[in-house]
C-alpha positions in Angstrom: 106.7 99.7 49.0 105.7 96.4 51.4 102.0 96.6 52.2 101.3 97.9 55.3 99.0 96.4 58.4 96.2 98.3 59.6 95.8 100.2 62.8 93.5 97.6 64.4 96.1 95.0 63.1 98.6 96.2 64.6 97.1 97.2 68.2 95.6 93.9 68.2 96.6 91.0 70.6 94.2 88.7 69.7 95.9 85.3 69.8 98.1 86.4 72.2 98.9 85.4 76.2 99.3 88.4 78.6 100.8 87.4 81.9 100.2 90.5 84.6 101.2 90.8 88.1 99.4 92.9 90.7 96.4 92.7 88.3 93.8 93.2 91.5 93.8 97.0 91.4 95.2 100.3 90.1 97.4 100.2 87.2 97.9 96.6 86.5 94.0 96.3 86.9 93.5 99.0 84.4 96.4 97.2 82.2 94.3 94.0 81.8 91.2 95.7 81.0 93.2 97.0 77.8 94.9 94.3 77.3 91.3 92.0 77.3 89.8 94.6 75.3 93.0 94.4 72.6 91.6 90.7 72.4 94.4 88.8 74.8 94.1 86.0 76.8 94.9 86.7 80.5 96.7 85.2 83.3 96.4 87.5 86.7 98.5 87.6 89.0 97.9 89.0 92.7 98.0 88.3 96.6 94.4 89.2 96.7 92.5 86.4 95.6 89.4 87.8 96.2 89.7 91.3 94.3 91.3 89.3 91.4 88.1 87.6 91.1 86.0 91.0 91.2 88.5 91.8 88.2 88.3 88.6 86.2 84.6 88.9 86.5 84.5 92.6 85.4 86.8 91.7 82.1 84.2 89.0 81.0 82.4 91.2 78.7 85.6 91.4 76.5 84.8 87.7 76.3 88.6 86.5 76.3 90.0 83.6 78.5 91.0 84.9 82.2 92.7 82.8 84.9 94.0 84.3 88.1 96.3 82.9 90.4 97.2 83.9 93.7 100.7 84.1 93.8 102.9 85.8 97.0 105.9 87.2 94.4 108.3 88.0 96.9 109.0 83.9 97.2 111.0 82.5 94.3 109.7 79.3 95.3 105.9 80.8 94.8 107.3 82.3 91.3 108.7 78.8 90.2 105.2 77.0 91.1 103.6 79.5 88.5 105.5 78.9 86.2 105.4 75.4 85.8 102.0 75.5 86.4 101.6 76.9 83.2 103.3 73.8 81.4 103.5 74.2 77.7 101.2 77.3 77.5 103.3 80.2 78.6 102.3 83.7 78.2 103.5 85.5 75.3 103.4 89.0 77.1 104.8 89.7 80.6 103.9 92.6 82.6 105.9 93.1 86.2 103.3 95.6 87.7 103.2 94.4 91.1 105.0 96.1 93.7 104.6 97.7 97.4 104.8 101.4 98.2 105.9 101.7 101.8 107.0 104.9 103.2 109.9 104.1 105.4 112.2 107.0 107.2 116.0 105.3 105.9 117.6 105.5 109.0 115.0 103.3 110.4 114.8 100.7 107.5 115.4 96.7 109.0 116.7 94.3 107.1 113.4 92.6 107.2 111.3 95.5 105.6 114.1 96.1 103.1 114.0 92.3 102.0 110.7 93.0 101.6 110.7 95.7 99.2 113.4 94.2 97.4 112.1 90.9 96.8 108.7 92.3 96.0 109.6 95.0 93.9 113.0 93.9 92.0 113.7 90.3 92.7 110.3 89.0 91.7 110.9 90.9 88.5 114.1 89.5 87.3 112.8 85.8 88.5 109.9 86.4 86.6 111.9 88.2 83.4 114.3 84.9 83.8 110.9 82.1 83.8 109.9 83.9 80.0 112.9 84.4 78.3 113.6 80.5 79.6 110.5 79.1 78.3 110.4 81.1 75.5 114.0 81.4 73.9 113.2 79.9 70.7 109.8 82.1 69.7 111.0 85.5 71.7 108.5 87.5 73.8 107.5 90.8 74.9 108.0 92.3 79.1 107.1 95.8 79.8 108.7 96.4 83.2 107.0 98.9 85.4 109.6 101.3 86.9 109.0 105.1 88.7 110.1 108.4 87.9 111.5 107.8 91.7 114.1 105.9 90.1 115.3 108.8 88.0 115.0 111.5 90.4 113.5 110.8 94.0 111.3 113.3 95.1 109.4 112.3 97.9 110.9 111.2 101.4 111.6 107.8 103.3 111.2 106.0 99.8 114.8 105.2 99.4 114.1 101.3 99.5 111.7 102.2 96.7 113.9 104.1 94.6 116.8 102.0 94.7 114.2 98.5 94.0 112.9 100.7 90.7 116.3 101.9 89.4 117.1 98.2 89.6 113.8 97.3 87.3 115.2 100.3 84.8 119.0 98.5 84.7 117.4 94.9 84.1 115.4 96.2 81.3 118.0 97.5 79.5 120.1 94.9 80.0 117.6 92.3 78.9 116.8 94.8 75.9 120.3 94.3 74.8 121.1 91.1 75.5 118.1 89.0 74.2 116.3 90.8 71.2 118.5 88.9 68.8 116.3 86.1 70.2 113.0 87.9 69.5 112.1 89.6 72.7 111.0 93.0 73.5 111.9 94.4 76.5 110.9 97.9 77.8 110.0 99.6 81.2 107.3 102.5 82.1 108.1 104.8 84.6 104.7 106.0 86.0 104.7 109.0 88.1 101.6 111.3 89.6 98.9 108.6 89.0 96.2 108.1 91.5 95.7 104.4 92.6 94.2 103.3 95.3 97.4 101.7 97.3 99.5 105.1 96.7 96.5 107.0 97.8 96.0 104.2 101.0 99.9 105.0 101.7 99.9 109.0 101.4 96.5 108.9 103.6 98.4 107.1 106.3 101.8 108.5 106.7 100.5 111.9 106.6 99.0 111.4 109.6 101.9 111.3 111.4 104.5 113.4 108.8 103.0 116.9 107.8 106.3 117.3 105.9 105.2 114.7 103.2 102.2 116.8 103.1 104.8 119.8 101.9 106.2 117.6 99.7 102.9 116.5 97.9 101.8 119.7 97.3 105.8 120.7 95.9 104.8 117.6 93.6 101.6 119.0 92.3 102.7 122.2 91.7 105.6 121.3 90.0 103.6 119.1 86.9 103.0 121.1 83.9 100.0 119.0 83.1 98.6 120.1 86.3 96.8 117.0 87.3 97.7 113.9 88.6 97.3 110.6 85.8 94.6 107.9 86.1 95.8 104.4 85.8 94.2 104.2 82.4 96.9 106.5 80.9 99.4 104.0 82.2 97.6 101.0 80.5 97.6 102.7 77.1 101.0 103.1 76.5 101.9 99.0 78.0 99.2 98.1 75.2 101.5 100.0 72.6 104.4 98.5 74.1 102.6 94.9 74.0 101.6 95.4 70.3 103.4 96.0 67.1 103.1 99.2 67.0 106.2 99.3 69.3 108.1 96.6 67.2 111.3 99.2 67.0 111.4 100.0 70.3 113.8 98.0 72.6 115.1 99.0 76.2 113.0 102.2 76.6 112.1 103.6 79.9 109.2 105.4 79.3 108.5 108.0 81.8 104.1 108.2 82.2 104.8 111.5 84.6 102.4 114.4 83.2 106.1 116.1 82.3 107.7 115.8 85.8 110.7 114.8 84.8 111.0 117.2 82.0 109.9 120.3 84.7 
């Protein structure tokens, strides 16, 4: 039998370049604080320049290289200009966090706000999906797409921009998966669900001042998680760092659902 790497082998990124986008706060904050801790270089991405820069600070006692870059994802144009900024030192790791969680009733959805959450939340991802496998189709790569359990089954009201934008991340995942691991890249999705963040927390505190039947649904939500508790970011950021280490080097096209058993209630 073929001798077999360690634990902290194979969780290691050391040596490796993690690219992350909406790394300012909540999950893709918590996902670069793994991520430096697992040893990787780090390029953040967020619209927020100056909570990046509360972040970059706060991962400097990993010691690890971190750049941000203030970068407006729903413009391609913004997208490209990272990209070649990076020259011949592209990321090894991609992870398409960012997105915007807008409640919106559908019948009153513009074609402005819906370009919004579409660029935002699915364009930007299969730009930025396209930029890596481009500059890296001769060494492969990894990209963990973050999705929703909205995506599988909606649940809450007026996000039907949102859920459509995230079922969208789920099919370009799996058609990435299948299309480009025989040129040595990894391509998988996680499909938080429950977790308490800041911006989703920000967005539920502000609709329901005007929509007490969110507020029914909320508490439908809660009760219907076997864990009985919503997730913490953290929990999220775990299983990208399996997905961004060899520990997941069998797994291709997943869709991971992070959801405290929702979708299994």
């Amino acid at each position: 039998m073929a001798d077999l790497n360690s634990l902290q082998q194979l969780i290691s990124l050391r040596d490796k370049r993690a690219l992350i986008t909406g790394a300012a706060a909540g999950i893709g904050k918590a996902i670069a604080r793994r991520f430096a801790e697992a040893g990787a270089c780090l390029d953040l991405v967020d619209v927020n320049s100056e909570r990046l820069a509360i972040t970059q600070s706060e991962l400097a006692q990993f010691g690890t290289n971190v750049k941000t870059h203030r970068v407006d994802l729903s413009q391609k144009e913004a997208i490209d200009a990272l990209w070649e900024s990076f020259d011949r030192d592209t990321p090894d790791i991609l992870v398409n966090n960012a997105g915007v969680y807008a409640f919106k009733d559908f019948v009153d959805v513009d074609e402005a706000f819906y370009r919004q959450v579409m660029d935002t939340n699915l364009s930007s991802v299969y730009w930025m999906c396209q930029r890596l496998i481009q500059a890296r189709l001769k060494q492969g790569g990894i990209i963990i797409n973050i999705g929703s359990i909205e995506a599988i089954m909606p649940f809450k009201d007026d996000l039907a921009h949102y859920s459509v934008s995230k079922a969208g991340v789920i099919a370009l995942t799996r058609a990435l998966a299948k299309e480009h691991a025989r040129h040595g890249f990894r391509v998988n999705a996680i499909l938080p669900g429950g977790i308490i963040t800041e911006g989703t927390t920000a967005a539920a505190k502000q609709i329901l001042q005007f929509k007490f039947d969110l507020l029914v649904t909320g508490v439908d939500f809660a009760r219907r998680l076997p864990v009985g508790r919503p997730g913490q970011p953290d929990e999220v950021a775990r299983m990208a760092l399996v997905l961004a280490s060899d520990l997941a080097s069998y797994v291709h096209g997943a869709a991971i659902p992070i959801d405290g058993g929702f979708l299994a209630a």
